[in-house]
C-alpha positions in Angstrom: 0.6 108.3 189.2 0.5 112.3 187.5 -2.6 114.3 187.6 -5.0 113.7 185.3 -5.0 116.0 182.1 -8.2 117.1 180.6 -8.4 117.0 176.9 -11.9 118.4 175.4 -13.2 117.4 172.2 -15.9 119.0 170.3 -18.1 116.9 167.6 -17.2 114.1 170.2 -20.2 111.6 168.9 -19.6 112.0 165.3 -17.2 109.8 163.2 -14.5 111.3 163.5 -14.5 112.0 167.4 -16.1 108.8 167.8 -12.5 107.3 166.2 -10.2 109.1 168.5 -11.7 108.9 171.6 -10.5 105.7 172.9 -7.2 105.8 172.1 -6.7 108.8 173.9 -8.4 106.9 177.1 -6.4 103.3 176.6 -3.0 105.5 177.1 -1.8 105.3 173.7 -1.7 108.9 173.1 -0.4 110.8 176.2 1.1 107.4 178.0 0.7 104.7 180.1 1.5 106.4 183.4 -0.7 109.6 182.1 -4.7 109.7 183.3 -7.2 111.7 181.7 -10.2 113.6 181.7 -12.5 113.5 178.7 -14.8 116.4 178.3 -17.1 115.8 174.9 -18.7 118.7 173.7 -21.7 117.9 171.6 -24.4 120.3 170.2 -28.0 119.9 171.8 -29.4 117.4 169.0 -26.5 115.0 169.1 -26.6 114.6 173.0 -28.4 111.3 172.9 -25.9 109.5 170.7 -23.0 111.1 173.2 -24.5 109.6 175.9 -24.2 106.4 173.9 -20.4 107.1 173.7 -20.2 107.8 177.3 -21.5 104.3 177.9 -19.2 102.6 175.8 -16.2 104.5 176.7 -17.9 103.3 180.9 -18.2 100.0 179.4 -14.3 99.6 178.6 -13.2 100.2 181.9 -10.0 102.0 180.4 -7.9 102.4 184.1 -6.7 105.5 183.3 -10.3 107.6 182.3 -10.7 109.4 185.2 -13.4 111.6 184.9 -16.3 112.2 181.5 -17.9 115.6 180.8 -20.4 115.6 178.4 -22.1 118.7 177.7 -23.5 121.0 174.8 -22.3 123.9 177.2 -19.1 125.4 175.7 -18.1 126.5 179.1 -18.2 123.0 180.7 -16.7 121.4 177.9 -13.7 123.5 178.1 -13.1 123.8 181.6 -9.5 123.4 182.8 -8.6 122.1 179.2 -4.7 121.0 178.8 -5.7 120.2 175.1 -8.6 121.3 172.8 -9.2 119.6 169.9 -12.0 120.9 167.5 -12.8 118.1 165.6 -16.8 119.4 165.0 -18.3 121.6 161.7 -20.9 121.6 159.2 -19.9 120.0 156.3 -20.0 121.1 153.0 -23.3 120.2 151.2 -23.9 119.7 147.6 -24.8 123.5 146.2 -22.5 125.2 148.9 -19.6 127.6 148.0 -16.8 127.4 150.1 -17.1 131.2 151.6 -20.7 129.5 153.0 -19.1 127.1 154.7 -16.7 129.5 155.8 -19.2 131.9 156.8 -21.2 129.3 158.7 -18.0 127.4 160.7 -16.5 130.6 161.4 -19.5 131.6 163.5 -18.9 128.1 165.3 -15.2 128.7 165.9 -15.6 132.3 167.1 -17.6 131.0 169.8 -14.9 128.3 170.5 -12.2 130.6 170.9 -13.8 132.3 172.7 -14.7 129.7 175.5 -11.6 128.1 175.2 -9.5 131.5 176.6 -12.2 132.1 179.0 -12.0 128.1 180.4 -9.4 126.4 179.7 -6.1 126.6 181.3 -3.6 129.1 180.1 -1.3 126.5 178.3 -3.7 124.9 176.8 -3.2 123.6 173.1 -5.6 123.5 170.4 -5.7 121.5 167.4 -8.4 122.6 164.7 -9.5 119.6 162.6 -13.0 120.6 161.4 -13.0 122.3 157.9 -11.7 124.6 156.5 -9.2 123.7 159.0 -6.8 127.0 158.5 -9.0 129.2 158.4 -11.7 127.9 161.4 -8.1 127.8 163.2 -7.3 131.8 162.6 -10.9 132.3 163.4 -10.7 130.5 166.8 -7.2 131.6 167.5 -8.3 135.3 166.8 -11.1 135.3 169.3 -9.1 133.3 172.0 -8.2 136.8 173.9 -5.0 136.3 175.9 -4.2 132.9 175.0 -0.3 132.4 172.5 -0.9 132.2 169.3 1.7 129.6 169.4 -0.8 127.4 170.9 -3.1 126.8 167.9 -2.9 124.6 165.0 -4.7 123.7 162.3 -4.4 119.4 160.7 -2.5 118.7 158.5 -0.7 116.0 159.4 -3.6 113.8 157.2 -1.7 115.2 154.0 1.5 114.2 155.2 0.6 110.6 155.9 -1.0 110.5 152.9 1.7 112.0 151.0 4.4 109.8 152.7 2.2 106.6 151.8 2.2 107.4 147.8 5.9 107.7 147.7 6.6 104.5 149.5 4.3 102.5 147.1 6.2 104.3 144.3 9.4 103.4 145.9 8.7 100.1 147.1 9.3 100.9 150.6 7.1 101.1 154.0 6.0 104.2 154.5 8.0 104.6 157.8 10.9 105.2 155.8 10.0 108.1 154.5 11.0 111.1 156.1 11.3 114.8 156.3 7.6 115.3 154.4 6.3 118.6 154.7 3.0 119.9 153.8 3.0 123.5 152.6 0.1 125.7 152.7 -4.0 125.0 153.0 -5.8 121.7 153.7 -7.2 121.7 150.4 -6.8 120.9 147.0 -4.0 123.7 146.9 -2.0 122.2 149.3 1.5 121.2 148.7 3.4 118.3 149.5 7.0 118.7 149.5 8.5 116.0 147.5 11.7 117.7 146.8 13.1 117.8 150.8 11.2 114.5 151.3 13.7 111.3 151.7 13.3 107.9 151.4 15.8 105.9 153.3 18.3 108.9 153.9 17.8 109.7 150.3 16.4 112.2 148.9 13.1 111.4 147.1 14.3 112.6 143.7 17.5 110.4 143.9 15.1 107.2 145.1 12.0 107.9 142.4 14.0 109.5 139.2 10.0 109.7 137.8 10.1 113.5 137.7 6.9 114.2 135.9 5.0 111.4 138.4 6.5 113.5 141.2 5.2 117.1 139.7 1.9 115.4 138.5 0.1 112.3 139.4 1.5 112.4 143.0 0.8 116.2 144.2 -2.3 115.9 142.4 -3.2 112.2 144.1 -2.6 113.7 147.8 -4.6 116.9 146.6 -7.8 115.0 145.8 -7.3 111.7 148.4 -10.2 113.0 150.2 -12.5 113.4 147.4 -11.7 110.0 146.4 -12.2 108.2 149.7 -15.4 110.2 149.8 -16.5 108.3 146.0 -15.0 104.7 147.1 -16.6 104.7 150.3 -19.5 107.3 150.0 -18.6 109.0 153.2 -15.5 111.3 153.8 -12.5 110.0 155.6 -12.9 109.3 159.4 -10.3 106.5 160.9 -7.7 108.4 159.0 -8.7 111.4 159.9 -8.6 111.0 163.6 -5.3 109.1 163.5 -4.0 112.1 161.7 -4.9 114.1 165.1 -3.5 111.7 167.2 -0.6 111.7 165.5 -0.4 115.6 165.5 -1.2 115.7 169.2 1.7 112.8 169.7 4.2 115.0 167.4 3.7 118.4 169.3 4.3 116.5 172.5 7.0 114.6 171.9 10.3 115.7 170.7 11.2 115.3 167.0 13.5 112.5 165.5 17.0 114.2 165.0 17.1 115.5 161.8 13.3 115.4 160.6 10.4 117.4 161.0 6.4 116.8 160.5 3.9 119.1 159.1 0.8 121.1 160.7 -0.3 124.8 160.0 0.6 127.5 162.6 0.2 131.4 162.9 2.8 132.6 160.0 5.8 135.0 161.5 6.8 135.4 158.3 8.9 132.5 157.6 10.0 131.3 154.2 7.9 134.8 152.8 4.9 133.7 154.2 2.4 136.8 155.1 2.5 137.1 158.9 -1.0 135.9 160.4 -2.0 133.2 157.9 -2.6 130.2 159.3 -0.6 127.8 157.3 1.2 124.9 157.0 4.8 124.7 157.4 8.0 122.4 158.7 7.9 122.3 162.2 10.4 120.5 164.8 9.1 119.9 168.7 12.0 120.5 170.9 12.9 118.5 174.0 11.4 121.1 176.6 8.0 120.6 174.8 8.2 123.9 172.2 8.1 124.2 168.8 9.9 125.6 166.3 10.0 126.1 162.5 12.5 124.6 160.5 14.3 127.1 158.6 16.6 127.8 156.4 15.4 124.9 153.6 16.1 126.1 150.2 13.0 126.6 147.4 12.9 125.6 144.2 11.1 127.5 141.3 8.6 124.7 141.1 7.8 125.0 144.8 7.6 128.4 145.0 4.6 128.3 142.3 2.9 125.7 144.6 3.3 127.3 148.1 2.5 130.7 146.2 -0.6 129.1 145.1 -1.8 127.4 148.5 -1.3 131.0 150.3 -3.1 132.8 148.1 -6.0 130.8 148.6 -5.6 130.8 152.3 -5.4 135.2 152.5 -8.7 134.5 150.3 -10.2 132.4 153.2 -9.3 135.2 155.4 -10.8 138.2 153.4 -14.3 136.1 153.4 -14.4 136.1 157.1 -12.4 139.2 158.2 -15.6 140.1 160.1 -14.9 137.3 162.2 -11.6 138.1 162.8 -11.2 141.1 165.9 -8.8 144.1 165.5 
């Protein structure tokens, strides 16, 4: 049997964490063979309801849970950390601009990254899924003194399974057949979901779904708004999803990519495809067989794309100017 690896997880009794959690202890995320640690990080108030977690995650008798943490104290919870997922923020309220809610999670992230350098192992990954994802990402990054850049990343993998579902109803298809779907930019309504390198079968979307103006309109702008929508069918914001989406990202940066494909999540910009270096944003990436990462260059943009990804990045530099007091050096 390996060592146990410790994965810490902030917002660990809300709905989101509360989705994920299990799976990572039943094996399905790191492996059958692969024990874990669970450190939940929870803030003061919500401790109560974490200790309810704890007791159901005790009462499933999962064989390969090792060990449970659960804390308010950043410093415990990220203690000898292989992976960091920041799945806790304060959500946005009715009356609240988004540079609020920047101003407010970036406070919470600084403090993260911060933790997280002085705690955690060396290697360790983290995955930002609270919003504004990106930019709570540069924030934590920024403050994690010493740790690789290369080592933080922002969701947006949600977009991408999303994005990959609407074409295969469109199509006719299951969604596992579509392939090669990156998401370009912010997790937000400016994202962009690449439907012109996207295939279907081995085909290119555009060959598959000859609807043009569905693909430029209803379908970018469907993807755009899912969350929104989810929020007024179900009068909460998306959850199950959301936490798959993490798995999934955690599963895809660990495991090396299908020959050929790639799969979306936002990483520190080194100036690929014109991209300003530093923005956190979304991008094609491939996971290597030694465990790196890299991103897939070299793909050709279109006018029409160019607009969009123009459009998602200069949101995202906005994001950063509003907390570049958050942001060291």
């Amino acid at each position: 049997m390996k060592d146990p690896i410790t994965i810490s997880i902030t917002g660990a009794a809300g709905n989101i964490g509360y989705a994920l959690l299990f799976r990572i202890a039943s094996g399905s995320v790191f492996g059958a063979d692969q024990p874990v640690n669970l450190h939940l990080i929870e803030i003061e108030p919500a401790l109560p309801a974490l200790q309810g977690v704890v007791m159901e995650l005790d009462d499933c008798a999962f064989p390969l849970l090792k060990n449970i943490v659960a804390t308010a104290d950043l410093a415990e919870g990220f203690k000898n950390a292989d992976w960091a997922l920041l799945v806790g923020s304060v959500p946005r309220k009715a009356g609240m601009e988004r540079n609020d809610l920047l101003g407010i999670n970036g406070k919470i992230f600084t403090g993260q990254g911060q933790a997280i350098a002085a705690n955690a192992k060396p290697t360790c990954k983290t995955l930002v899924v609270g919003n504004p994802c990106n930019t709570n990402c540069l924030i934590a990054m920024s403050n994690a003194t010493g740790l690789p850049k290369n080592q933080f990343f922002a969701m947006t993998r949600l977009d991408e399974n999303r994005a990959k579902s609407q074409l295969a109803a469109k199509a006719g298809v299951h969604s596992s057949q579509v392939t090669n779907l990156c998401i370009w930019g912010n997790h937000s309504a400016t994202q962009y979901p690449d439907f012109v390198h996207a295939k279907i079968d081995g085909k290119p979307v555009t060959e598959v779904i000859s609807d043009r103006e569905w693909l430029e309109g209803e379908f970018i702008a469907t993807v755009q708004q899912r969350g929104a929508a989810i929020i007024k069918a179900r009068g909460a914001s998306s959850a199950a999803s959301a936490a798959n989406a993490a798995l999934d990202t955690v599963m895809a940066l660990s495991t090396p990519t299908a020959e050929g494909d790639w799969h979306s999540v936002a990483i520190c910009s080194n100036g690929e495809y014109g991209i300003e270096p530093g923005i956190m944003a979304s991008m094609p990436i491939r996971t290597k067989a030694d465990g790196s990462w890299e991103v897939v260059e070299g793909l050709e943009i279109d006018d029409f794309s160019q607009g969009k990804i123009d459009a998602t990045i200069a949101e995202l530099k906005e994001e950063r100017d509003a907390v570049k007091d958050l942001i060291p050096g």
